[in-house]
N, C-alpha and C positions, 0 to 999 in steps of 0.2 A: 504375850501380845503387846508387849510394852512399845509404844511410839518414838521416835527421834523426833525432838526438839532443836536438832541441830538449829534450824531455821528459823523454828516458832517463836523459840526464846533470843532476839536479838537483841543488842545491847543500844539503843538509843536508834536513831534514825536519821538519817542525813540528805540533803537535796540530792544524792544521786541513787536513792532507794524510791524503787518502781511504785510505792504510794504518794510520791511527790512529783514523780515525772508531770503530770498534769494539772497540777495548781495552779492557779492562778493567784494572781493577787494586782485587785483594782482600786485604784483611789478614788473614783465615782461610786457613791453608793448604787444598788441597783435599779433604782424609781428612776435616777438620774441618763444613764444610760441605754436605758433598754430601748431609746427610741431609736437609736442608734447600732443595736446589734445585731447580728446578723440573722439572729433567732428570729424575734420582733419581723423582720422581714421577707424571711420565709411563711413564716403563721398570717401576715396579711397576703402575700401571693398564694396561698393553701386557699384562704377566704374568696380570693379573688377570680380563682379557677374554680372555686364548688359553685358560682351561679351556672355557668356555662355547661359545666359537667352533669351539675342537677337538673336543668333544665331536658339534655339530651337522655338522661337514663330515665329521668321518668316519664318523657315521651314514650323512648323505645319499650320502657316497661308494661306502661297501662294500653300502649296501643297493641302490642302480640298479646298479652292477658288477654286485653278484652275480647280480640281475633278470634284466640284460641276458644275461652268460651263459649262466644257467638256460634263455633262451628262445632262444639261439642253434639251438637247433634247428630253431626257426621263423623267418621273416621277421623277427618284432616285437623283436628279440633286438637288430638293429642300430640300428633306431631309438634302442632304448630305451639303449644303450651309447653312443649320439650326444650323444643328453639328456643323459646323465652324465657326459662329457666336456664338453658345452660349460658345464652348471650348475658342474663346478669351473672352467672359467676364467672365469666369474661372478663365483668366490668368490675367484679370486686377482686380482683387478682392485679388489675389497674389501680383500685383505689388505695389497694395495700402498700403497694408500689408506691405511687404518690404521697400517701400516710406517711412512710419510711424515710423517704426525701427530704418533706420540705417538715414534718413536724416529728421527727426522730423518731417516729412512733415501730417498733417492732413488734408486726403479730405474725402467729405461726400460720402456714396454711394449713385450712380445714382439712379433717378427712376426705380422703380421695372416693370417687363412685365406686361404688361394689359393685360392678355388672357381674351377674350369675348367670348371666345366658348368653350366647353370643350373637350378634347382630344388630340389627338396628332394634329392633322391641327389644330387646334386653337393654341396649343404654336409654332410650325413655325410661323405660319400668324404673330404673337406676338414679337417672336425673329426677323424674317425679317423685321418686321416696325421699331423695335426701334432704336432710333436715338444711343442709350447705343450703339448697340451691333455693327455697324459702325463705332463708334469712338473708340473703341476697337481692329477694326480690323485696324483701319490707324495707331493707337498707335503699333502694333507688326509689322507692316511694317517699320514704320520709326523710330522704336529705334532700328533696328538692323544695320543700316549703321550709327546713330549717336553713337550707343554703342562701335565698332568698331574705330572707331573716336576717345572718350572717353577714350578707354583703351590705345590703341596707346599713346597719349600725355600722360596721368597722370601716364602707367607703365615707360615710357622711363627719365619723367623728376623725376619721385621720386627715380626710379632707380642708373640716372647718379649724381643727388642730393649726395644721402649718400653715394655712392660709392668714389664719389670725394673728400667729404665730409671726410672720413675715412682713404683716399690714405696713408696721412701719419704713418698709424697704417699696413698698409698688401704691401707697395710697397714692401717688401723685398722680395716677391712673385717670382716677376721678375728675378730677378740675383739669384735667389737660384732653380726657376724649372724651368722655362720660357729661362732662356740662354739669356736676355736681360739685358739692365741698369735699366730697368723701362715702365712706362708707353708709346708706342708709339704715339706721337703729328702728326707725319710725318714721309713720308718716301717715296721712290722715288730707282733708281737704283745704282744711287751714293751716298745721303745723309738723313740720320737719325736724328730726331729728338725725343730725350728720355726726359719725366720728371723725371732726377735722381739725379738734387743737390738739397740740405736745400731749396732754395729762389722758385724752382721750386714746390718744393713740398709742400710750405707754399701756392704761391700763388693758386695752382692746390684747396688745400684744403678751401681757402676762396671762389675762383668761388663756391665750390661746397656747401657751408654755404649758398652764395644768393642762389641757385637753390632749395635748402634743403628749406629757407626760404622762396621763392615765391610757390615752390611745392602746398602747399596746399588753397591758395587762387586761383592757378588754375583749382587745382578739384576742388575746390568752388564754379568758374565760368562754369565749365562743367556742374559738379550737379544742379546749377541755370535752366541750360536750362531741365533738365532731371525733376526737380519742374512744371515746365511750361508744358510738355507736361502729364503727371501725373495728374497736373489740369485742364488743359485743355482737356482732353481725355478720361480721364477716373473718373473723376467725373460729376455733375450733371451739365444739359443743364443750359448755361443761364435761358432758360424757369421756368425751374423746381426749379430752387435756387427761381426764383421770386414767383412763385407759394407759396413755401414753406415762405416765406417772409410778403407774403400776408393774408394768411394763421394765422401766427403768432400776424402779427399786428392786423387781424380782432380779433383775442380772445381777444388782449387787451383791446381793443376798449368795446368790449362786457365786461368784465370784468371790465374797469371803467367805462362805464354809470350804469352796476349796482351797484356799490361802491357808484356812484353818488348817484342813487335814494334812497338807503338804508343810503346814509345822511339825502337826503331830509326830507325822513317818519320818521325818528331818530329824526332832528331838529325839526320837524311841530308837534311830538306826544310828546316831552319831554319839546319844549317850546311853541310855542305859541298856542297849540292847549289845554294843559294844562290850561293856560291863560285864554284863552276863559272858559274851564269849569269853576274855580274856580269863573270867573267873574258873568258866569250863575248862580253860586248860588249865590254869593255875592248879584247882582240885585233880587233876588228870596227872599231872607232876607229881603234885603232893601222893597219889595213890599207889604209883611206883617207888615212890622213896622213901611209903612207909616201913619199910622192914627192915631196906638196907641201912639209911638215914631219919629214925624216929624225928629227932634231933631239929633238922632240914624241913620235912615233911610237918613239924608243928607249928614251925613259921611258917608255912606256904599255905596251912589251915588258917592263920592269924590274919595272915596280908589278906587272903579270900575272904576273912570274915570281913573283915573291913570294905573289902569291895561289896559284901554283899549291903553293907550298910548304905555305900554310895549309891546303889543304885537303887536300895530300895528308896530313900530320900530323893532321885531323882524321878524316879516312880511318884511318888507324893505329890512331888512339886508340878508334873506333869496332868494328873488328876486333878490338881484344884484349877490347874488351867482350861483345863476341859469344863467342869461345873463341879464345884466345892461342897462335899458334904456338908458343912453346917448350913451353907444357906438354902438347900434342902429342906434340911432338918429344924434350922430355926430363924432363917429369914433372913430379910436383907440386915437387920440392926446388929446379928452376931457376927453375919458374914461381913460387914464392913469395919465392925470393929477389930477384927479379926485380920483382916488389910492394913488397913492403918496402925497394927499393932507391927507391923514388918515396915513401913515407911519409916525411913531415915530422920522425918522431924516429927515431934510431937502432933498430933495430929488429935481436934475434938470433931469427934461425930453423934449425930443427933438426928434421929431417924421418927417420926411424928406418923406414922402410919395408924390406923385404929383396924385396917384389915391388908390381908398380903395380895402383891396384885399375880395376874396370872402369870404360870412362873418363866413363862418365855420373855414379857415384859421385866422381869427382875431379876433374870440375866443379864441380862444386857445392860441394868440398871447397876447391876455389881460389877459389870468389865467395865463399864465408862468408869465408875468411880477409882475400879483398880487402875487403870490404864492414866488415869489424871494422878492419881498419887506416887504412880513410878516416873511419869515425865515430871514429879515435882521435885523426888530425890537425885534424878537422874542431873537435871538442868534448871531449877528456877535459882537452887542459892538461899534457897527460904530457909528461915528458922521455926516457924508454924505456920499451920493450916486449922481447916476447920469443912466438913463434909456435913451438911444438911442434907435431908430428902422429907417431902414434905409432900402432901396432895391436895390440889384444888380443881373441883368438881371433877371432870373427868380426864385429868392431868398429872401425872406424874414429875413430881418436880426434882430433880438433882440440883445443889450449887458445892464448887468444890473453892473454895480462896487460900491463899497463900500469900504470903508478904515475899516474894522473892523479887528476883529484878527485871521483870514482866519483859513487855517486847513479844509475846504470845502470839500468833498471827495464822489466822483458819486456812488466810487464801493463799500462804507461803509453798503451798504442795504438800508439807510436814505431816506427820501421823497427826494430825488435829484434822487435817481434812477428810483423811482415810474415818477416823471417831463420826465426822459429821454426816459422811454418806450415810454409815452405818446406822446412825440415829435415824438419817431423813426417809431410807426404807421401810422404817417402819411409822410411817408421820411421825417421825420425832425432830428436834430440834436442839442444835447446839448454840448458843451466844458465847461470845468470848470477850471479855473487858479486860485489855492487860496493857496499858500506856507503861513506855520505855520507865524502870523505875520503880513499876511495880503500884499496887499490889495486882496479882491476876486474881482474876472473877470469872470464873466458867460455869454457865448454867446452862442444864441439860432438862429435856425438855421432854418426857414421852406418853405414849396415850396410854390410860388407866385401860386395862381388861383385867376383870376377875375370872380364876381358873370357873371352866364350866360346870356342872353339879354334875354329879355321877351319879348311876341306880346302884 
């Protein structure tokens, strides 16, 4: 199962490689900017539509709830509390939409209603179970007093920001319609305080530079919290993410033991089962020309024997592909020394275990480590490595390093990504550190299960 690196291991990086297409590079630091990007002012128009929007959802909300209860006495009570349920996941199927837009936000849609019945009682029964249409309804209750909230602080500070920010451009405002000096600071029965000298209206306009400038990191931290309930509310249950997770891994899974097997039949039909035939005739020759051709017939036992060698060796090499007797038999620390005794570079391994984990986990735990050690001899250029595994609480740690000339890259397509499904199937986790150059750092990441106890 050895990997191609063709990709993974590339030699330096240049502006026309697909990790650079999108960089940027700005001569304003960020604080400086941001009042001016376009981010910044999608995040105040997000702010500026959740009064409006909150205002309407938690009308529509609290007024069919309430309906609906009121008429729970009667029949019409559950319809009407269906309506109102399904009209707010209406409206979060909108907010999603709008999330997406204006603050980049991507969430998945919820699970869909499970109607088990057909007709109209079967989608209430449907709408009122599901957990969707609930979080739905708490999400239009309580974005209408954080919306409120929201607009308050982010209209008042971007407001008073450029206003202050500009004073020196429109104070003349004052003493020409207003019948004032300026801006008033203060003011009381006796004493006035006007900003209307130079120094006044210098410093007036720098307060209003920081306000200008913190402006939009505070709708930032507003919109942060409007993110959180968006995700949390109106996309998919915990549940249902895991489901969907589970779901995923299980095709991979299916999808690499059949990859496997179709190695397997590939290897067993192209080489050693080939072998075999070729040998069947060979001894099949050699059996008619024993008597005519002793001579003929003991080279044709020789050359067979030989093949039988080939193929018992690829016989061999086929089985430890499958699962390796020693590691069986005495774990990950012989079976990986035992690897890296076949790697092309010197290779130190140091395996820190105090018990073995379950043995499906330490499989997988020895094809990652093989499968990094042949993409090392295969492509990195190294002259050492070094394979650690180590456990912390209920984690299984792999790191594999080499000094070669790195460029290693998960999201290339390369057998690193095929390695990374393979780990993420089973909640595991691949990291990869390998800057043009070298050295690469690959740590693997899987969940500790010990084998279960047997009677």
């Amino acid at each position: 199962m050895a990997t191609e690196y063709g990709q993974s291991y590339g030699l330096g990086s240049g502006p026309g490689l697909p990790g650079d297409a999108g960089a940027r590079h700005h001569r304003l630091p960020a604080g400086l900017r941001a009042p001016f990007e376009a981010r910044s002012w999608r995040e105040f128009g997000y702010v500026l539509l959740s009064l409006p929007i909150g205002i309407l959802l938690f009308t529509y909300a609290v007024t069919m709830v309430s309906l609906g209860a009121g008429l729970l006495v009667t029949f019409l009570g559950v319809p009407v509390l269906a309506a109102a349920l399904a009209g707010c996941r209406g409206f979060g199927t909108l907010e999603r939409a709008r999330a997406r837009s204006l603050l980049g936000l991507r969430v998945a849609d919820p699970e869909p209603l499970r109607v088990k019945k057909q007709g109209v009682m079967g989608w209430m029964g449907a709408v009122l179970k599901s957990g969707t249409s609930w979080r739905s309804l708490l999400f239009a209750v309580l974005q209408f007093p954080w919306s409120v909230f929201s607009f308050v602080v982010a209209v008042n500070f971007w407001v008073l920001g450029w206003a202050m920010l500009t004073y020196p451009l429109w104070f003349w405002v004052f003493p020409m319609y207003a019948g004032q000096d300026g801006m008033q600071l203060y003011g009381d029965e006796t004493h006035r305080v006007y900003l209307d000298n130079p120094f006044e209206i210098t410093v007036t306009a720098l307060v209003g530079l920081l306000f200008t400038l913190a402006t939009p990191w505070i709708v930032r931290a507003l919109t942060t919290v409007d993110r959180v309930m968006v995700h949390g509310l109106l996309g998919p249950s915990r549940l249902a993410t895991r489901v969907v997770e589970l779901e995923s891994d299980r095709g991979v899974v299916v999808d690499t033991a059949a990859a496997d097997l179709r190695r397997i039949e590939r290897d067993l039909h192209d080489g050693a089962q080939a072998r075999l035939v070729s040998l069947a005739m060979d001894l099949g020759l050699a059996k008619e020309k024993l008597r005519e051709d002793p001579q003929a017939a003991a080279r044709m036992v020789d050359e067979a024997h030989g093949e039988v060698k080939t193929a018992l060796q690829e016989l061999r090499d086929l089985a430890r592909g499958i699962h390796p007797a020693v590691l069986t038999d005495r774990g990950l620390d012989a079976a990986l020394s035992a690897v890296a005794s076949r790697c092309t570079v010197p290779v130190r391994v140091e395996v820190d275990l105090a018990e073995r984990p379950a043995s499906a986990i330490e499989g997988i735990a020895y094809f990652t480590v093989s499968e990094l050690l042949q993409n090392i001899s295969k492509h990195a250029r190294a002259t050492s490595a070094a394979v650690e595994v180590w456990r912390v609480e209920n984690r299984l740690m792999l790191q594999v390093v080499d000094n070669g000339v790195g460029g290693a890259d998960v999201s290339a397509g390369s057998g690193l990504a095929g390695l990374a499904e393979r780990l993420d199937a089973v909640d595991g986790i691949l990291v990869v550190d390998s800057p043009a150059g070298g050295p690469t750092r690959v740590t693997a990441e899987l969940p500790w299960r010990t084998e279960p106890a047997t009677r």
